[in-house]
VEXDREN-2710 file (C-alpha; in Angstrom, 1 decimal):
% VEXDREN-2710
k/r/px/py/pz
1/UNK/-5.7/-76.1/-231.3
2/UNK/-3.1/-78.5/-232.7
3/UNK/0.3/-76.4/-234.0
4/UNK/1.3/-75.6/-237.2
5/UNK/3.2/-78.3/-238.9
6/UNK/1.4/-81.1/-236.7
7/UNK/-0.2/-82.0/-240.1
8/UNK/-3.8/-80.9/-241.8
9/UNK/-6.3/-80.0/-239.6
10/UNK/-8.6/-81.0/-242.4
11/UNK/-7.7/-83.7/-245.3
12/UNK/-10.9/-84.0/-247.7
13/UNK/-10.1/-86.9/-250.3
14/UNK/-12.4/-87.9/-253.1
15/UNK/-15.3/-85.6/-251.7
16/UNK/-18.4/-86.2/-254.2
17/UNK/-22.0/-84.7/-253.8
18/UNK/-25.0/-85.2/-255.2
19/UNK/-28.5/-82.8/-255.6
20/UNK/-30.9/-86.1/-256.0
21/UNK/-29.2/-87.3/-259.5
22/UNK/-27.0/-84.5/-260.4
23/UNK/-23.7/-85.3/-259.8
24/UNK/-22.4/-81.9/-257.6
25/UNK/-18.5/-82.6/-256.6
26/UNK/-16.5/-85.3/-259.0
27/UNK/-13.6/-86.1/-256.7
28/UNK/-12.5/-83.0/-254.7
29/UNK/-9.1/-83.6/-252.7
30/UNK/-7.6/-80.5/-250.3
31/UNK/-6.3/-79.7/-247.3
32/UNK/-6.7/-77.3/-244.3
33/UNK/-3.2/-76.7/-242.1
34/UNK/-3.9/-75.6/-238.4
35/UNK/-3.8/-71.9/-238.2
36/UNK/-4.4/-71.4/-241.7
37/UNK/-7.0/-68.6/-243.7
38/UNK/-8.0/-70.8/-247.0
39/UNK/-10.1/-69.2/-249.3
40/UNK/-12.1/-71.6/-251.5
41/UNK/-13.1/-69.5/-254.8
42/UNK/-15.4/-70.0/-257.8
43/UNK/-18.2/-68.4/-259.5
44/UNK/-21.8/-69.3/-259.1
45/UNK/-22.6/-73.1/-259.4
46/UNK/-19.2/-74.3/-258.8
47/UNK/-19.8/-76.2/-255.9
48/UNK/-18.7/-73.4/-253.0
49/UNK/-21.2/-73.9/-250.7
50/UNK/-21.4/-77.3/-251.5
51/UNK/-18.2/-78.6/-251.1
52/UNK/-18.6/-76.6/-247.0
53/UNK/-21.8/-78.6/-246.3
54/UNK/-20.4/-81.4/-247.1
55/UNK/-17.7/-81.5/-244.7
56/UNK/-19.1/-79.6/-241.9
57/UNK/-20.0/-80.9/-238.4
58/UNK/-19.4/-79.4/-235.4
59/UNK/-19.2/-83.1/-233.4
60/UNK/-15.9/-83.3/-235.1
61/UNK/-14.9/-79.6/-234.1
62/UNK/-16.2/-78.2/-237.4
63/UNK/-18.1/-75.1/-236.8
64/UNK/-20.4/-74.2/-240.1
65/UNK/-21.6/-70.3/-240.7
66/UNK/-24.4/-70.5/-243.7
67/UNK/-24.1/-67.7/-246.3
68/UNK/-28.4/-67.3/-245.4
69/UNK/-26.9/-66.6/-241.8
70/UNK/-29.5/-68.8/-239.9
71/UNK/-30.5/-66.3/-237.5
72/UNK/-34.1/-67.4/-235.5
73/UNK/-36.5/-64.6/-235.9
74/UNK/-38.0/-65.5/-232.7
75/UNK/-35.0/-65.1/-231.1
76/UNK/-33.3/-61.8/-229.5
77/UNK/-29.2/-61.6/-230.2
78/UNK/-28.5/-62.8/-227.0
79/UNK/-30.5/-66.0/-227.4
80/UNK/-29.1/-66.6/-230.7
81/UNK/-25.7/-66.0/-229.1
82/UNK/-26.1/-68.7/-226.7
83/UNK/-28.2/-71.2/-228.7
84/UNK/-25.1/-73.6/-229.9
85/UNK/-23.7/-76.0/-227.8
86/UNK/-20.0/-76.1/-226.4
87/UNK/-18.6/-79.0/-228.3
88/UNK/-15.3/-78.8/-226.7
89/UNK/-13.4/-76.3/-224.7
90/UNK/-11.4/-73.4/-226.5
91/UNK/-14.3/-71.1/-227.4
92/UNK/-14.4/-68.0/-226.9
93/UNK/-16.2/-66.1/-223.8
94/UNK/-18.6/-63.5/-224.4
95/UNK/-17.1/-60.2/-223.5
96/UNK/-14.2/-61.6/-225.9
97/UNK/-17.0/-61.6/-228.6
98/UNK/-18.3/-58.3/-228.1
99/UNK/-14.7/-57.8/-228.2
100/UNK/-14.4/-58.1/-231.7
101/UNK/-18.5/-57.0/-232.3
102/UNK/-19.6/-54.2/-230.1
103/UNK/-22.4/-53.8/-232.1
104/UNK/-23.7/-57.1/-230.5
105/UNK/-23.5/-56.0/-226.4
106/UNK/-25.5/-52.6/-227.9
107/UNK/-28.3/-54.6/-229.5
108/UNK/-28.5/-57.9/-226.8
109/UNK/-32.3/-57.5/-227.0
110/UNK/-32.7/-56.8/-229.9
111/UNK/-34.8/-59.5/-232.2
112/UNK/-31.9/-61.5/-234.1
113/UNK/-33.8/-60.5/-237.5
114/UNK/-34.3/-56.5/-237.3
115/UNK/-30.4/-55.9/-237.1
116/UNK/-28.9/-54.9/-240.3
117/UNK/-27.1/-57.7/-242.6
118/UNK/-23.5/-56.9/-241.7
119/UNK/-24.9/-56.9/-237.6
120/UNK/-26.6/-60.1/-238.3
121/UNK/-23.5/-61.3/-240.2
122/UNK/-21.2/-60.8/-236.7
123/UNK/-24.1/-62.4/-234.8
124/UNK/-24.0/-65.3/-237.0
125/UNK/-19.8/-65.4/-236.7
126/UNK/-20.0/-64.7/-233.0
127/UNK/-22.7/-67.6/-232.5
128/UNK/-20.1/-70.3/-233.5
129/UNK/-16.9/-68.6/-232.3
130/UNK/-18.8/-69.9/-228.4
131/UNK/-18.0/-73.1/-229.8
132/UNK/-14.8/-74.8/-229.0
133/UNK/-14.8/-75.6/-232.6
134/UNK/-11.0/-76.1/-234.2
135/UNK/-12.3/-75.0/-237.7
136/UNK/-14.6/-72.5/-238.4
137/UNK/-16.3/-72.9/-242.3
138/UNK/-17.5/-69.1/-243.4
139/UNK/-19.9/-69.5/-246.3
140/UNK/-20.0/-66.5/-248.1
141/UNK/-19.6/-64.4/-245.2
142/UNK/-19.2/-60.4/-246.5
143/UNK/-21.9/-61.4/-249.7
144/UNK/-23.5/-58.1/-250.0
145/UNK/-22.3/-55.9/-247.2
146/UNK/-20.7/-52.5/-247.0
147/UNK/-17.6/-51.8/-247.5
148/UNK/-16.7/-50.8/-244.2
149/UNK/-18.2/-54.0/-242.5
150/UNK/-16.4/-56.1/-245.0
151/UNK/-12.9/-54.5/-244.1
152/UNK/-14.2/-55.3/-240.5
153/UNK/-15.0/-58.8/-241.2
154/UNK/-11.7/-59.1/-242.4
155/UNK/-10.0/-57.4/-239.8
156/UNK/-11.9/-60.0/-237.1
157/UNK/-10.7/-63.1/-239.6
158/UNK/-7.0/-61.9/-239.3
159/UNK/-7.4/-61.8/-235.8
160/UNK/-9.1/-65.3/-235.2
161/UNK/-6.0/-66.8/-237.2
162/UNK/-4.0/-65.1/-234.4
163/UNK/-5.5/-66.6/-231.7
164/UNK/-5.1/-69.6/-233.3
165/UNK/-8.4/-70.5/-235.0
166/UNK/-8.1/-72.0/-238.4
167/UNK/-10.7/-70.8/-241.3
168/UNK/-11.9/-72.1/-244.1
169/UNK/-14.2/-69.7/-246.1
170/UNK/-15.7/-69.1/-249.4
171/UNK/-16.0/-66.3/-252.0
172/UNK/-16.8/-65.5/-255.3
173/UNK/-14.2/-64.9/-258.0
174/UNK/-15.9/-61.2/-258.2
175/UNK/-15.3/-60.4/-254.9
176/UNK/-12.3/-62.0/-254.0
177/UNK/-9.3/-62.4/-256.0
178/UNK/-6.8/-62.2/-253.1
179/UNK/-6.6/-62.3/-249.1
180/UNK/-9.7/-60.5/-247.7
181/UNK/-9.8/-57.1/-247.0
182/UNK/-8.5/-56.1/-244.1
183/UNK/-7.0/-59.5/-243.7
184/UNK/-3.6/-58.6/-244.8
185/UNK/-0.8/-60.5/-243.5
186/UNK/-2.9/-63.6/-242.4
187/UNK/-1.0/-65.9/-245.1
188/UNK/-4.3/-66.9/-247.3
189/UNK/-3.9/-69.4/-249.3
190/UNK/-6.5/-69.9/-252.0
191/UNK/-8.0/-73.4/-252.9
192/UNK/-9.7/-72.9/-256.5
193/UNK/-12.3/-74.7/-257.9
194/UNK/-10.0/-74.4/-261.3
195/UNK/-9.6/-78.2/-261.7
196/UNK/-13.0/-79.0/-260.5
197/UNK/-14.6/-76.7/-262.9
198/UNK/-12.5/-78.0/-265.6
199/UNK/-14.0/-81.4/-264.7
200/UNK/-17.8/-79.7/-265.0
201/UNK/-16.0/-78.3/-268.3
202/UNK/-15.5/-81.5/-270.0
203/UNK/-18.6/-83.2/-268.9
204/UNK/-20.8/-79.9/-270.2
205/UNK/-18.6/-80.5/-273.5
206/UNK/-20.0/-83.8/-273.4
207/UNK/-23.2/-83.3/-272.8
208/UNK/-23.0/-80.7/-275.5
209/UNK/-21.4/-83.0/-278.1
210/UNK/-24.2/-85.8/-277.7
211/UNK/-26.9/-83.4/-278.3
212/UNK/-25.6/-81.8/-281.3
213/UNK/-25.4/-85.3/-282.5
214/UNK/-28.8/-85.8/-281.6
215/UNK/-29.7/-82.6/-283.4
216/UNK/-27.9/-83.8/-286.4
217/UNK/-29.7/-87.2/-286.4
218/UNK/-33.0/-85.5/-286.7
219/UNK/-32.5/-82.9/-289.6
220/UNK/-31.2/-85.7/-291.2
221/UNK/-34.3/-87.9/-291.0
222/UNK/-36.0/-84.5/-291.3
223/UNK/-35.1/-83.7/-295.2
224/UNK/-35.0/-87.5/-295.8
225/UNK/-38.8/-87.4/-295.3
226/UNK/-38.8/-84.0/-297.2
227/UNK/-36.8/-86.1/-300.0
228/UNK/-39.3/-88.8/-300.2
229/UNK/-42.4/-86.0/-300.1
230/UNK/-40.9/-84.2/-303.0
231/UNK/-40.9/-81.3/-301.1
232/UNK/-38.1/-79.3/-301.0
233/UNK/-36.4/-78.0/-297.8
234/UNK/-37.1/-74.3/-296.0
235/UNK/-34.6/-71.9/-296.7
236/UNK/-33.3/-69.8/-293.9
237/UNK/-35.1/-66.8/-296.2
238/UNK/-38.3/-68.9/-295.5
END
């Protein structure tokens, strides 16, 4: 893990995505200082999850967590645990894992789909923690758990940041309008998708604009063929 101050772990510049022709991320620059807890938040359709993919890849030490979890059915915990790679060394051991997820050593053989979601959702964060990755992406990662698994999730991010692991995870504005719970203390810092959705803003306006023109043209040409008919136009009583 490089030191604090040694410069950003992550510098995206002029990050634009596409879904086939629609035009996802216009331009996104941020960065992501070693050690940090950044918290990337937006409502639905803002380009969260997005803006993750697009920079993930663990061959550069980027370690991705999906907010679908990806755990293999076919697989039991303990083969889902192991599945990833090593990419470098720094990861953490085993024991150290069930460490911060007990739940995991209880349920080993367990198939990876009949735990509950907030089980699955440590399997899925203790899969990549194996890693050796230097920056772990979190995609949505307490989206419809319980309370208490949520203040643990947070309490395991906290901890990660003080061992030195740097986190870059996403959240809607509904759940999140602050540091995670549980995660007190682990200087968050918040990159919102404020100007980005501002861009989105002004191109919906656009968008907008040109089809009320559009609209405009065509009750136009509408009552000039009503003119030349005779005929007069429908009333909104009609």
């Amino acid at each position: 893990m490089a030191a604090p101050g040694d410069g950003p772990l992550l510098a995206v510049r002029d990050l634009h995505a596409w879904y086939d022709e629609s035009h996802i991320l216009h331009g996104i620059d941020f960065d992501v200082r070693p050690g940090e807890v950044v918290t990337l938040l937006g409502r639905n359709g803002a380009g969260k999850t997005t803006t993750l993919k697009s920079v993930m890849g663990t061959r550069l030490g980027i370690a991705f967590c999906p907010e679908e979890r990806g755990i293999f059915a076919s697989l039991n915990v303990s083969e889902n645990l192991t599945l990833p790679p090593v990419v470098r060394p720094g990861g953490l051991s085993l024991e150290t894992i069930f460490g911060l997820f007990p739940n995991l050593r209880e349920r080993l053989r367990s198939q990876g789909t009949k735990l509950s979601g907030g089980e699955q959702q440590m399997l899925a964060i203790g899969r990549i923690l194996r890693t050796g990755a230097r920056l772990l992406l979190l995609d949505e990662p307490t989206e419809g758990l319980a309370p208490v698994i949520v203040q643990q999730i947070g309490a395991t991010i906290k901890r990660l940041k003080g061992e030195g692991f740097t986190i870059h995870r996403e959240a809607m504005w509904e759940a999140f309008g602050r540091c995670p719970e549980g995660a007190a203390g682990t200087s968050c810092r918040t990159a919102e998708r404020e100007r980005f959705e501002a861009e989105w803003e002004g191109q919906r306006a656009r968008i907008e604009a040109k089809y009320r023109g559009v609209l405009s043209d065509f009750e136009r040409r509408c009552r000039a063929i009503l003119s030349r008919a005779s005929l007069e136009p429908p009333t909104a009583a009609s």
